[in-house]
C-alpha positions in Angstrom: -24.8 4.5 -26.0 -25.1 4.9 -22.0 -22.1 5.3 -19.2 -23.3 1.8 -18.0 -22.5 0.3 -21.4 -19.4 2.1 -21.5 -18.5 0.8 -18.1 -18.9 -2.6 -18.6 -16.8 -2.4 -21.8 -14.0 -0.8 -20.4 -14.5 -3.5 -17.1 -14.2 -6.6 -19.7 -11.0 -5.4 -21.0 -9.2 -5.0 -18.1 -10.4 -8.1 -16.8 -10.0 -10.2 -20.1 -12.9 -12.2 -18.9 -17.0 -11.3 -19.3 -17.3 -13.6 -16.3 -15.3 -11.6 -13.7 -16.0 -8.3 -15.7 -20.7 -9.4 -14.2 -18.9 -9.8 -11.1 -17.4 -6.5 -11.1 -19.8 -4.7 -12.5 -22.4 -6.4 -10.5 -24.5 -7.9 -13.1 -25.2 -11.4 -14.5 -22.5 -12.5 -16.8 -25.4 -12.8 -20.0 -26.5 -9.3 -18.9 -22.5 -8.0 -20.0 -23.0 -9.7 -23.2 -25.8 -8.3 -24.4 -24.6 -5.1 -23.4 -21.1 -5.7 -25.4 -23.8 -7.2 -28.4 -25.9 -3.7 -28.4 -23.1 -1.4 -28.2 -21.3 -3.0 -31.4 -24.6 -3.0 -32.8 -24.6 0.6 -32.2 -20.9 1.3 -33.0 -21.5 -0.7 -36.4 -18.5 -2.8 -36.0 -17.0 -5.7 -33.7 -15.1 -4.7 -31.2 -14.0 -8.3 -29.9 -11.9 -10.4 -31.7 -13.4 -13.7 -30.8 -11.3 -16.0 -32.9 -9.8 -17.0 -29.2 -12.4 -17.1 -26.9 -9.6 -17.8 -24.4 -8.1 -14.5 -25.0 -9.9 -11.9 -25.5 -8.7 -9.5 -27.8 -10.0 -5.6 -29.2 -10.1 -4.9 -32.3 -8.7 -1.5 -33.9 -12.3 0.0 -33.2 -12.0 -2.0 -29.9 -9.0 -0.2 -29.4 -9.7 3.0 -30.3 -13.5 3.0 -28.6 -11.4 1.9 -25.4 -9.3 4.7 -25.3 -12.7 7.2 -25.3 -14.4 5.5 -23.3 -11.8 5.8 -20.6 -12.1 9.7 -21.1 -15.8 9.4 -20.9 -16.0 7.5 -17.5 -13.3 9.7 -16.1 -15.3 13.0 -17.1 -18.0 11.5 -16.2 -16.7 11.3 -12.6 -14.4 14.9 -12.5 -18.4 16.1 -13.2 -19.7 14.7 -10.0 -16.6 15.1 -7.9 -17.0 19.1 -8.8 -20.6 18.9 -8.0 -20.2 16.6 -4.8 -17.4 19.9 -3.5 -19.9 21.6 -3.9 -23.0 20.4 -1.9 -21.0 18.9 0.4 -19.1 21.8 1.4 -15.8 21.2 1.0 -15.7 17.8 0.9 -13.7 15.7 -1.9 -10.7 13.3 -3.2 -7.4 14.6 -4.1 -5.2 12.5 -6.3 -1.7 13.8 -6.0 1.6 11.8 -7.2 5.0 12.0 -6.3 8.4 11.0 -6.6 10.2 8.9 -3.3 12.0 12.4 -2.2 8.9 14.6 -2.8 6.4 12.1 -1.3 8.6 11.8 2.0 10.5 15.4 2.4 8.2 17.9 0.3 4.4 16.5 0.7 4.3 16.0 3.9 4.7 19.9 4.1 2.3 21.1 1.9 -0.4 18.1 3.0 0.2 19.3 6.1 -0.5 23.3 5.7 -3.4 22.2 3.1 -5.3 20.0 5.7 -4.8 22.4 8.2 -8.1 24.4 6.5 -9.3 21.9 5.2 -9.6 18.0 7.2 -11.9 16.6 5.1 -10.4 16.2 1.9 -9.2 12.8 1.3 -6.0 12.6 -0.1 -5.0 9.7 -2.1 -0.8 9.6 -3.0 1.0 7.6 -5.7 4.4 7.2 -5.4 6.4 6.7 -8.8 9.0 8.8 -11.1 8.2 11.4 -12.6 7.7 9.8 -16.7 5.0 7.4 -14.8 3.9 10.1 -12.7 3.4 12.6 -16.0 1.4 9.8 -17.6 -0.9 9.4 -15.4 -1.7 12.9 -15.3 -2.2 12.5 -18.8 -4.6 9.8 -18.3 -6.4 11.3 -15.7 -5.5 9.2 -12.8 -3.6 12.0 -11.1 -5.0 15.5 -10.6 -1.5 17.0 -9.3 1.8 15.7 -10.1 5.0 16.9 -8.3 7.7 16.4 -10.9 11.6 16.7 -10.6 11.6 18.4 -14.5 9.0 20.5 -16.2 6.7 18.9 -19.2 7.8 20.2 -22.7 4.4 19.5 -23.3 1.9 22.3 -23.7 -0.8 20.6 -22.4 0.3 21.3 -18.7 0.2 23.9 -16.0 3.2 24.1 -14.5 4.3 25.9 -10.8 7.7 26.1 -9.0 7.6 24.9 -5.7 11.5 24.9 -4.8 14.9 24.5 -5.8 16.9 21.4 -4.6 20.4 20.2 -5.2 22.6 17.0 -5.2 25.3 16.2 -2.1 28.0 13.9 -1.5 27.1 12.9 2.1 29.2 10.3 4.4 29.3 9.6 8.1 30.8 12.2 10.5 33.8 9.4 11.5 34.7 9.5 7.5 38.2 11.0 6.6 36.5 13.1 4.1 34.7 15.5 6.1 38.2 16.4 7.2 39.0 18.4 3.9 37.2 21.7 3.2 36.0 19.6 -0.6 36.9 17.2 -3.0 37.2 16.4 -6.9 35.5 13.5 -8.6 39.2 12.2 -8.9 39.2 11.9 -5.4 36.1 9.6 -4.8 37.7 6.9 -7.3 38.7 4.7 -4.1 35.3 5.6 -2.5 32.8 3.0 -2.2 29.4 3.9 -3.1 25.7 3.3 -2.0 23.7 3.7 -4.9 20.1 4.9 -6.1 17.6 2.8 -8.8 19.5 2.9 -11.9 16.4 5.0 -13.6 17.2 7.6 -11.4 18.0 11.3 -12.9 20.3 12.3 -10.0 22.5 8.7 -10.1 23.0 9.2 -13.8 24.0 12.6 -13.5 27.0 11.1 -11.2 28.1 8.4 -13.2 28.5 10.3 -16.4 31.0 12.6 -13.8 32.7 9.7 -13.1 33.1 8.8 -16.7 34.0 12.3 -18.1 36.7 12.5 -15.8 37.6 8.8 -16.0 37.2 7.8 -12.8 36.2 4.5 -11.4 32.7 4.2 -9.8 32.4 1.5 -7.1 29.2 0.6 -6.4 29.3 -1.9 -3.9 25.4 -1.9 -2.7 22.9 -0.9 -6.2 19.2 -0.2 -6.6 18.6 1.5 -3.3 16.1 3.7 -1.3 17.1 7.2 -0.2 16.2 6.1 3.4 18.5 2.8 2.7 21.2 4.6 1.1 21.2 7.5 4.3 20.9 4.6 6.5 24.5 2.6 5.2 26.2 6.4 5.1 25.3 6.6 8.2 27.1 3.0 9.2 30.3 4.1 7.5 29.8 1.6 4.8 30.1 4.2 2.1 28.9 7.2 0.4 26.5 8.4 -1.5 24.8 10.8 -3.3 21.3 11.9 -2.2 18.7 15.4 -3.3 20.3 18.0 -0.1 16.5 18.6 0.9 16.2 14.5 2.1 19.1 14.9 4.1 19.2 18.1 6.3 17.6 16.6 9.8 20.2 14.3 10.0 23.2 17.2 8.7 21.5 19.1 11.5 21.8 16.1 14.0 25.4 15.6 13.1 24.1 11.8 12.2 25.6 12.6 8.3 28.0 14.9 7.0 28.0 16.9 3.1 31.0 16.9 2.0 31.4 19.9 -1.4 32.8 18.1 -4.5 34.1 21.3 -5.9 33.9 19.9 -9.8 30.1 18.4 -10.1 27.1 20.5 -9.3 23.9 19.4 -10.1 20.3 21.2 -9.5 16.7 20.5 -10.5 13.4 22.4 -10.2 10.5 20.7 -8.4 6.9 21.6 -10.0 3.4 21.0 -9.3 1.5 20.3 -12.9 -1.9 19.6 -13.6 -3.4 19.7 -16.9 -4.5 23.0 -18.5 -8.2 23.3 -20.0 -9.4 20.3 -17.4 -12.7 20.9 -14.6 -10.0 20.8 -11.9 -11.9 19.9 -8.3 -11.9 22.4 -5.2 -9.7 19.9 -3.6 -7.3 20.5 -6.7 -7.7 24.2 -6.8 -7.5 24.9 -3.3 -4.1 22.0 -3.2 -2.3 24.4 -5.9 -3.4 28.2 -4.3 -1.6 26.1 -0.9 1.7 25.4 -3.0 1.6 28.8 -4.8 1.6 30.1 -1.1 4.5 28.2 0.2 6.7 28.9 -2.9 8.5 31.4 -1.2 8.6 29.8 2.1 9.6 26.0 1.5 13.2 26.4 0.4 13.9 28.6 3.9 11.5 25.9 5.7 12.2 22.8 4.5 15.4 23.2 3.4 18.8 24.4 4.4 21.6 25.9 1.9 24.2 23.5 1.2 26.5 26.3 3.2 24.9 26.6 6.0 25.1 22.7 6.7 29.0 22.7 5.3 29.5 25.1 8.3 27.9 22.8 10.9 30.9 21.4 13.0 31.9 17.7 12.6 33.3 15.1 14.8 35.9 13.1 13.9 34.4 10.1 16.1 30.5 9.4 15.9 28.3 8.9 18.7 28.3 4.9 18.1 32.1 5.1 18.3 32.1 7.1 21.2 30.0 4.1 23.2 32.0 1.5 21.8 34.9 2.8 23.4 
């Protein structure tokens, strides 16, 4: 059995077609199949199901040989990613995924202090939550993940980065920031901007809202954090957004935190790779970077929620203030 073999096997099932898997692969189409011929020769056992040559199908060894072989290639390249760091000095790929709040208020940070030293590492991101993001860690797509909650999993090697929080923010004009904090009774009448409906955080609200039996009013659903600051900002409504996505704009007087004195939630953000794997420099040198700031980033990046409670408010927002 050779990688090439392997290669073109796993290239035919992702493309369903022997034709665009030569293409691919850069071989002749016949060349492919009588690689896919040898290797079931070799394995002992079909691993087509070629009663629809339409659709190709696996077979359970199909399956199963498609699942190792996936392992294989990507071993195969962690080998000569760890070589090609090191004859090349320094030079590499860095896989890293993250959530929407990580990937545009925490990576940018440590991408930052990491390319600093070293400018030549290519960084590749994938933005997703963190169940997808864990996955693909677990397939070997990723080699970091920044998760919102740490893997029960034992299979993982998991840091701290930083602590982070969930706020009620509305525009400086609103009447709320006029009170010193509010109950989840109070926000009944409120209209709300809301996030994706898989979100942690927004489910964390609306079982609040149902505990206390108070109505939730969604009146705009399924939106970015950058969409849902962007509408607070408007006065359309409020919202709740992770504190560290909002404290330029707190700072700028461009949104307000209002406390809601009877719901406080909190999360851990954590940087896991997977234990017992040929991590690259580029992934080594990524984690001793994060390990670094651990200390730093919640004084850096973020501000407490008391400090930004204390900022003063105006009751009129700069956009009123030219209208009139």
């Amino acid at each position: 059995m050779e990688f090439m073999q392997l290669e073109m096997f796993v290239t035919v099932v992702e493309e369903s077609s022997v034709g665009r898997a030569a293409a691919r692969v850069h071989r002749t189409q016949p060349a492919v199949s009588i690689a896919m011929k040898k290797l079931e020769d070799e394995i002992g056992t079909p691993l087509f199901d070629k009663s629809n040559r339409q659709d190709i199908k696996l077979t359970q060894a199909g399956e199963m040989l498609f699942e190792y072989a996936l392992r294989l290639l990507q071993l195969r390249s962690e080998a000569f990613t760890a070589v090609d760091d090191l004859n090349n000095l320094r030079l590499g790929k860095l896989r890293v995924g993250a959530n929407e709040s990580v990937s545009l208020y925490l990576l940018p940070t440590i991408t930052s202090c990491f390319q600093k030293n070293f400018p030549n590492v290519k960084i590749e991101v994938k933005c997703n939550n963190s169940d997808h993001l864990l996955h693909d860690l677990q397939e070997r797509k990723l080699d970091i993940a920044l998760l919102s909650h740490l893997p029960e999993d034992n299979e993982y090697d998991a840091t701290p980065i930083m602590h982070d929080e969930l706020v009620l923010i509305t525009s400086p004009a609103h009447s709320l920031t006029q009170r010193q904090s509010v109950s989840i009774k109070d926000l009944g009448y409120e209209s709300f901007i809301a996030e994706d409906v898989g979100s942690p955080w927004r489910k964390k609200f609306v079982e609040a809202f149902k505990k206390r039996q108070t109505p939730l009013n969604i009146i705009v659903d399924n939106a970015p954090i950058e969409t849902i600051k962007k509408m607070v900002e408007m006065n359309l409504g409020v919202g709740f957004v992770p504190l560290m996505c909002v404290r330029e704009e707190v700072e700028r007087g461009k949104l307000a935190i209002v406390a809601v004195k009877d719901f406080h939630q909190e999360r851990t953000l954590w940087a896991v790779q997977r234990k017992r794997a040929l991590h690259s420099f580029a992934a080594k040198t990524f984690m001793r970077v994060v390990t670094s700031l651990t200390d730093e980033l919640p004084n850096q990046a973020l501000a407490t929620t008391s400090n930004l409670l204390s900022l003063p408010r105006n009751s009129t927002s700069k956009k009123e203030k030219l209208r009139t």
